[in-house]
C-alpha positions as CSV (number, residue, x, y, z in Angstrom):
1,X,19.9,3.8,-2.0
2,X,19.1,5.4,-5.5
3,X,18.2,2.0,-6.6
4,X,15.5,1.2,-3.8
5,X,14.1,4.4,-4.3
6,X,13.8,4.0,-7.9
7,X,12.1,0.7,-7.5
8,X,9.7,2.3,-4.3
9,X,8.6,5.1,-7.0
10,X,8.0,2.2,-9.7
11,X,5.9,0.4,-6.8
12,X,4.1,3.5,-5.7
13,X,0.7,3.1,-7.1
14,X,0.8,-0.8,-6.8
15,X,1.8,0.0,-2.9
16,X,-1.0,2.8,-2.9
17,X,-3.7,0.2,-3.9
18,X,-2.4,-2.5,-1.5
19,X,-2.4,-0.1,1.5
20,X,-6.0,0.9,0.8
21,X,-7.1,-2.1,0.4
22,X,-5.4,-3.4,3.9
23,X,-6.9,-0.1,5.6
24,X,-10.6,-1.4,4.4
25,X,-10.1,-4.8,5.5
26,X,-9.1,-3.1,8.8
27,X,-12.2,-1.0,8.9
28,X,-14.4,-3.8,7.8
29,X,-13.3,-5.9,10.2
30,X,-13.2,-3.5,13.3
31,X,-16.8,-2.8,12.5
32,X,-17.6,-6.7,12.5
């Protein structure tokens, strides 16, 4: 358990970036 959440706070800002860039491909492509 310690372990994954070490490695989720390590991926935080990569995760961060990844989810906002999903969420605009979703809003892009719900407006197209």
């Amino acid at each position: 358990m310690r372990g994954h959440a070490v490695v989720a706070g390590g991926n935080c800002l990569a995760g961060m970036l990844a989810s906002t860039k999903l969420y605009r491909r979703l809003r892009v492509s719900q407006y197209i």
